[in-house]
N, C-alpha and C positions, 0 to 999 in steps of 0.2 A: 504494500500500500504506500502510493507518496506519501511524506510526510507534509503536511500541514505550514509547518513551520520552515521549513527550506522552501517551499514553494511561494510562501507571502516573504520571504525577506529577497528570494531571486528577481521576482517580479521589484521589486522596492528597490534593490541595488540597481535594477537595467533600467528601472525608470529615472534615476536621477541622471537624465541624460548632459543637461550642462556638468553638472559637476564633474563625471568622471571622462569628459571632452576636455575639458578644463587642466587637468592634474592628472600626470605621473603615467599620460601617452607614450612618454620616450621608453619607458619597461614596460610595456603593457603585455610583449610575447614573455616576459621573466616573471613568473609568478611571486618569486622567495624579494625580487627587485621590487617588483609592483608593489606589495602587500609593505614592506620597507618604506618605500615612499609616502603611502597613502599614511602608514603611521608617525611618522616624519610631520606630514599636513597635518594630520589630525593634534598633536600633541602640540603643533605650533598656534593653531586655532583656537582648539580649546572649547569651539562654539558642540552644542548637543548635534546638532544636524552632521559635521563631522564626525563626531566620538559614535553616532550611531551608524555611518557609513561604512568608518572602518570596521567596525564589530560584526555588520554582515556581511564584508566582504571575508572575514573569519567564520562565519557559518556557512558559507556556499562554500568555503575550502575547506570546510570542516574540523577546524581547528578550534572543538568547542572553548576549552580551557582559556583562551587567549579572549573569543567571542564573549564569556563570563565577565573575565575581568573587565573588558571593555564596557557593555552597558551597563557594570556596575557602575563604574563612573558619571553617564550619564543616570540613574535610574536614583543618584544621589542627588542629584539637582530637580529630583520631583519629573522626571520624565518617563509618563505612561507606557509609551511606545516602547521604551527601553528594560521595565517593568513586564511589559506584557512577552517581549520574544524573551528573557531570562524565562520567565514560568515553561516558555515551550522548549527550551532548551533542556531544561531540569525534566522535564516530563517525558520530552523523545529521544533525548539524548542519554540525559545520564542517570536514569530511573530514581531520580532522588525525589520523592512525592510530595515530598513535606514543603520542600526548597518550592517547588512546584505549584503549590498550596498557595505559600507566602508571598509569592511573589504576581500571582494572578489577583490575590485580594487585594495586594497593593493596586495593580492597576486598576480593577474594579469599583476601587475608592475612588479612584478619579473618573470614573465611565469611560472607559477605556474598551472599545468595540463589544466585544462578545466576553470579557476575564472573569465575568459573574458567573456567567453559563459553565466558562472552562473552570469555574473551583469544582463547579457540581461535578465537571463529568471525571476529573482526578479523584475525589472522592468517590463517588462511582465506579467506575472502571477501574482504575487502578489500583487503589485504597479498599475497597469493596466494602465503604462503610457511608452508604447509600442515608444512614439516620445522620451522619452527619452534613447531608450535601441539604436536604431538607431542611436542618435546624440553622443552615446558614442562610436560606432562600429567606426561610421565613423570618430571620431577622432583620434581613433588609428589607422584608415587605413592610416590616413593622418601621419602618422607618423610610418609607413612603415609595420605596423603589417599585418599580414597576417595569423595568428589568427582569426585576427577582422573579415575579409571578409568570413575565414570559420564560425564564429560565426551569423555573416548579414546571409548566405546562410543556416544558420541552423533558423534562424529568418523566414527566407520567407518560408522554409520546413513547418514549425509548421502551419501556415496558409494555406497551398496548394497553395501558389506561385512558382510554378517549374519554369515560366520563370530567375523570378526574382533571385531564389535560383543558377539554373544556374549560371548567370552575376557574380551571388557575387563570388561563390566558381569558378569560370573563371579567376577572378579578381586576386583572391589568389594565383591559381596555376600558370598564365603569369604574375606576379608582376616581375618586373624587369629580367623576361629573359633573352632580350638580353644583359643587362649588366655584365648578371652572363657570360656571356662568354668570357668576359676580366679581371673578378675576380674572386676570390677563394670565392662562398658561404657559409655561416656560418653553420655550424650544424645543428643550430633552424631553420634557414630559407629553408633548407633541409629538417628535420620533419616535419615543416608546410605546404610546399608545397605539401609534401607526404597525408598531411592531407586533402588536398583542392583536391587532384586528386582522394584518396577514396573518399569521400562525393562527388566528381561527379560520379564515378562509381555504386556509392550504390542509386542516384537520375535513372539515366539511369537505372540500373538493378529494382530498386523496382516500379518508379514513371512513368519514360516517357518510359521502357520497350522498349530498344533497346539495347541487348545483346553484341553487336559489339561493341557500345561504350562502357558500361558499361567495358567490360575483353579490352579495350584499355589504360583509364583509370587509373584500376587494376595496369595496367603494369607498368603504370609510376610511382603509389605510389610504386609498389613491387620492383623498379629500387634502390629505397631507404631504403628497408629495411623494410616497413612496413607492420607489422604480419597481421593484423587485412587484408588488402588488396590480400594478399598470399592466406590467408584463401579462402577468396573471390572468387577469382578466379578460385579455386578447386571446389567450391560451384555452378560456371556459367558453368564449363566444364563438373561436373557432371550430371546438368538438361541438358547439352545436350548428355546426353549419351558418350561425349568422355572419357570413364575412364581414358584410363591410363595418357593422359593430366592432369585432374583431379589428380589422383595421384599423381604426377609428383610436384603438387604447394602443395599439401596434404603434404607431407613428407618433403617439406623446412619451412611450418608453426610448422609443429609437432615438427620439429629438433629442432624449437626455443623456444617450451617449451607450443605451444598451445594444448592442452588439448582435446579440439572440433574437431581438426583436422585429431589427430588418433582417434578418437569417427567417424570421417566420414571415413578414412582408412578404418577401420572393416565395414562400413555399404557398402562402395564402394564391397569390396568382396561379403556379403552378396549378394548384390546386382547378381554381377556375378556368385555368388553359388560355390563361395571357398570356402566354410566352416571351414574347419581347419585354413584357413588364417586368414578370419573372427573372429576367434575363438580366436585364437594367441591375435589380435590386442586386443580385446576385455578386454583379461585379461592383456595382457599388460599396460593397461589403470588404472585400479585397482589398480593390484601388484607394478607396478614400478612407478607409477604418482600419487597414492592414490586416483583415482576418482572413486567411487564404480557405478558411471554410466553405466561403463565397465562390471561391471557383472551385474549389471540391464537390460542393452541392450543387455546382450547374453540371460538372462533368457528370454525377448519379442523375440529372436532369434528360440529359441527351443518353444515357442509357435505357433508362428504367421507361422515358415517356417515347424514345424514339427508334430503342434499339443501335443508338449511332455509335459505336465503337471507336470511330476516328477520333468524332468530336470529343466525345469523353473523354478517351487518353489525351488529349492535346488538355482539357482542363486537370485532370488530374495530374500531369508533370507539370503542371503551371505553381499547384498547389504543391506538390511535394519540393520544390525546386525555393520555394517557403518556406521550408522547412517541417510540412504536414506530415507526421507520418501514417495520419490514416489513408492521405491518399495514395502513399507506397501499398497500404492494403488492397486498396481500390483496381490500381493496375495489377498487383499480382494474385486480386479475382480472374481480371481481364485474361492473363496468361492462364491462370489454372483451367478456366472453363476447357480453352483451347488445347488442353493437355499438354502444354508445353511446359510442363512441372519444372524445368530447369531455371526456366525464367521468371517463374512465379518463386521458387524460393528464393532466386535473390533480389524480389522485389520484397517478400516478406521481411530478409534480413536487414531490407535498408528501410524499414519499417520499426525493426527493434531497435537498430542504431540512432532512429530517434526517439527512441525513450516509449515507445508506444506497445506497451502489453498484448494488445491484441492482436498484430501481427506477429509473435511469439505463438498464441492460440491456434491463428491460421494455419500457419506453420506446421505446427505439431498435428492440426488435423491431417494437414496435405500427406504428413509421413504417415500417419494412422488408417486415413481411409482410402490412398491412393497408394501410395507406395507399400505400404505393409510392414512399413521399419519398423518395428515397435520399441527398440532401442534408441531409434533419433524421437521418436514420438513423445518419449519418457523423460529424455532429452529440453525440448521445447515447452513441455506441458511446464517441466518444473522452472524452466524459464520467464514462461509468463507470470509463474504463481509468485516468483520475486520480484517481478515487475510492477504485478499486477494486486495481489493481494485474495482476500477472500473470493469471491467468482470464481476466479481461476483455478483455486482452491476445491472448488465443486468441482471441474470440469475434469481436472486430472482424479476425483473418485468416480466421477462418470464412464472415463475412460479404462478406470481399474475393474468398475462393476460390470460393463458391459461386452469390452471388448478383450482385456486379457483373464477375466474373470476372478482376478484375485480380490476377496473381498476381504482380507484383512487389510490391505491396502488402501481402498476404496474406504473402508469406516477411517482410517487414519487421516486421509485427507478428507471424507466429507464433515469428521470430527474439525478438522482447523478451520474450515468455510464455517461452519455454523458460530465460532468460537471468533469468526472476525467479522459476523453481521452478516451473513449471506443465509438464508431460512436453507439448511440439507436437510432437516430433520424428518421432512416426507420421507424422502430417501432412504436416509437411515433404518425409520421402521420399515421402511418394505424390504429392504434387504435384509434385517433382521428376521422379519414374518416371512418372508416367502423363500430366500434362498436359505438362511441358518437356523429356520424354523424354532427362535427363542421370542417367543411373545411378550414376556417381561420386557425386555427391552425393546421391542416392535413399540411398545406401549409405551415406554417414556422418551420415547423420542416421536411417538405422532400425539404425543402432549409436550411435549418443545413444539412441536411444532403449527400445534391450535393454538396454542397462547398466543404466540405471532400472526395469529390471523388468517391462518393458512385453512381452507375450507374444506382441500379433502381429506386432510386430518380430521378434522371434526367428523366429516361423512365414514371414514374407518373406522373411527373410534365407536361410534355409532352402532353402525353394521357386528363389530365386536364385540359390541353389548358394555360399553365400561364408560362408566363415569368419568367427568371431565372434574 
C-alpha cells in the first residue's frame, strides 16, 4: 500500500516549484550534494517554509532520522504542518505510536487538516485501544469541535455502524444551529459543518443508498463551498441519467480546479455521443490541467466507442510518454488481445516501472492464463501485492485457490487482504465449507464477512441455519 505520508510530502516538495528553481540547480544530478546545499539554505534562513522543505526533501530520500530532527525545529515555532508529517512519520515509519499520538494532537490543537481523525485511527488501528480514540473524540466534542463528531462518525463508518455514524456526523452538522442565527459563524465552523453534511451525503449515497438524501445533503455542504460535495453531486445526477443537472455541478467543481470533474465533463458527452465535445474536454484535461488521464481516457474512447486501435494507441503513448502508467497497461491490453505476449509484457513492465501495481496484476495474469508459467505468475502476483497492497493480496489467494489449488496458501494471503481492508472473508468461508469441509471456520469468516456488509454472507449464513 503507498504510504500516505510520502505521497503528500512528494507532491508538496514538487510543488514548490520557485523555490527549488531557485537553489542548489548546480547538484541537483548529486543527491548527498543537493541534500548538502539545501541544508546549507535552510540553516542560513532559518524561515519554517525552508526548515520544512529540507525535512521533506529527507523523507522522499528516506532518511527519516534526519527528517525528525528537522521538523522538530520547525514544529517548535508552533508549526502545524510540521506537527502533523512528524505524527506520520512516527506512525509509518518508525512504529513509535505514542510519538504518533502526541504529535497528531499537537497538530489537531491547531486544526490542522485531518490530525483529529489521524489520533483516532493510531489508537484504533495501531494501538487497538478503540475506548480511547472515542474518549478523545468526545472531549473535543465537548469542547465544541465539530471535527471531533465528523471524526466519531468516521469511527462508526470503519466498523459498519451506519446508525451510529449517522448521530455523530448529525451531531456535527446541527451543533449549534440555532444559535448560528443570532451570530456571525466562524469560517472553521463553516468548513466543518460543510464536512459533516458531505460525510452524510456520501453515508446515504454509498451505505444506506437513499439518493434523495444523499444530493440533499450534497447541497448543504455545496451551500459552503465545498469541492469535494459539488463533485458529488454531478456524480448522483449523472447515475440518474439527468445530464445536464449533472453538468451543471460538473462545471462549478471543474471551475475550482477539480480535475475529476472535467475527466466526468468529457465522459458525461461521451456518454450522450458528442464526440467532439467529448473530445475537447478530454484534451482539455491534459493540455491545460496537465493530467494525461485526459488523453488516456480519449485513447479507451476511440477503443471501446469505435473499435479504432490506431487512434487509441497514438493516445495512449501520448499519455504514457507523461508519465501514465496505466496507459502502458492500456497498450499492452492492445498487444495481449493480439497475442503478441512478447510485446505486451514489456508494455506491462514499463507499467511497473512507473510505480503502477496493476500492471504487475496484468502481468502475472498474462503468465497465469496464457503462458502457463506459474512460477513467473507467482513471481508478478507477489509483485503487485508490494506495490499494491491489500487487492492484490486477494488476487494472489484467488490464484492459489483456483488455479494451482493450494489452499493453504490461498487462506494465507486471502488472511492479509482481509487484515489490510479488502472484504476475503466470503472467500475464506467457502473455501473452508466447500473444499476443507471445516464449518467452524466456514462460519467465522462469513460473519467477518456480514459484518462488513457483505450480502451473500448473510444469505449462507442463512441457508446454514446460524445466527448472526
Amino acid at each position: 500500500m503507498k504510504k500516505l505520508l510520502e505521497i503528500l510530502i512528494l507532491i508538496w516538495v514538487l510543488n514548490v516549484v520557485l523555490y527549488s528553481e531557485e537553489l542548489c540547480n548546480q547538484h541537483v544530478d548529486d543527491k548527498n550534494a543537493y541534500v548538502a546545499c539545501l541544508q546549507d539554505k535552510a540553516a542560513q534562513s532559518k524561515s519554517i517554509e525552508d526548515i520544512n522543505f529540507l525535512a521533506g526533501i529527507y523523507v522522499v530520500h528516506k532518511d527519516y532520522d534526519k527528517a525528525i530532527d528537522t521538523y522538530q525545529q520547525s514544529a517548535s515555532q508552533g508549526n502545524a504542518k510540521a506537527m502533523y508529517y512528524l505524527g506520520g512519520i512516527y506512525e509509518e515509519e518508525k512504529k513509535d505510536y505514542q510519538e504518533a499520538v502526541k504529535w497528531f494532537k499537537k497538530a489537531a490543537d491547531k486544526n490542522y487538516k485531518d490530525a483529529m481523525c489521524k489520533v483516532g485511527d493510531v489508537y484504533e488501528d495501531d494501538l487497538n485501544q478503540s475506548n480511547k480514540a472515542l474518549a478523545y473524540f468526545e472531549s473535543k466534542i465537548k469542547k465544541g469541535s465539530i471535527q471531533a463528531s465528523v471524526c466519531k462518525g468516521n469511527y462508526y463508518l470503519h466498523q459498519r455502524k451506519f446508525e451510529e455514524a449517522k448521530e455523530a456526523y448529525l451531531k456535527g452538522a446541527n451543533k449549534d444551529r440555532f444559535k448560528n442565527w443570532f451570530r456571525n459563524e466562524s469560517d472553521l465552523d463553516k468548513k466543518e459543518r460543510a464536512e459533516a453534511n458531505y460525510h452524510l451525503g456520501s453515508l446515504y449515497s454509498a451505505y444506506l443508498k437513499d439518493d434523495d438524501k444523499a444530493i440533499s445533503y450534497y447541497k448543504k455542504a455545496a451551500k459552503q463551498h465545498h469541492i469535494k460535495s459539488i463533485h458529488n453531486l454531478g456524480v448522483r445526477y449523472e447515475a440518474k441519467a439527468e445530464y445536464k443537472e449533472a453538468l451543471k455541478w460538473y462545471r462549478i467543481s471543474s471551475k475550482a480546479g477539480n480535475n475529476r470533474s472535467l475527466l466526468n465533463i468529457a465522459h458525461v458527452y461521451r456518454k450522450q455521443k458528442e464526440w467532439d465535445k467529448a473530445e475537447e474536454a478530454f484534451i482539455e484535461l491534459t493540455e491545460e490541467r496537465g493530467d494525461s488521464e485526459g488523453y488516456r481516457n480519449l485513447g479507451l474512447m476511440y477503443k471501446k466507442e469505435f473499435d479504432n486501435e490506431v487512434e487509441a494507441k497514438k493516445w495512449f503513448l501520448k499519455a504514457y510518454k507523461l508519465g501514465n502508467g496505466s496507459a502502458a497497461i492500456n497498450i499492452g491490453i492492445l498487444y495481449e488481445d493480439k497475442k503478441e505476449y512478447t510485446e505486451a509484457i514489456s508494455w506491462y513492465r514499463k507499467g511497473i516501472s512507473l510505480g503502477e501495481p496493476e500492471s504487475a496484476h496484468y502481468l502475472a495474469s498474462l503468465y497465469e492464463e496464457k503462458l502457463k508459467d506459474y512460477p513467473k505468475a507467482i513471481k508478478w502476483y507477489l509483485k503487485a501485492y508490494e506495490m499494491g497492497g491489500g487487492k492484490h493480496a486477494f488476487n494472489f489467494g484467488y490464484f492459489y485457490t483456483h488455479t494451482l489449488k493450494d489452499y493453504k496458501k490461498a487462506i494465507k494471503w486471502y488472511v492479509i487482504a482481509f487484515n489490510e481492508g479488502f472484504d476475503s472473508g466470503l472467500n475464506l468461508g467457502t473455501l473452508y465449507r466447500k473444499k476443507l469441509k471445516n464449518q467452524e471456520k466456514a462460519i467465522y469468516w462469513y460473519k467477518k464477512s456480514a459484518a462488513l456488509g457483505e450480502q451473500r454472507a448473510v444469505r449462507i449464513l442463512k441457508e446454514m441455519g446460524v445466527e448472526q
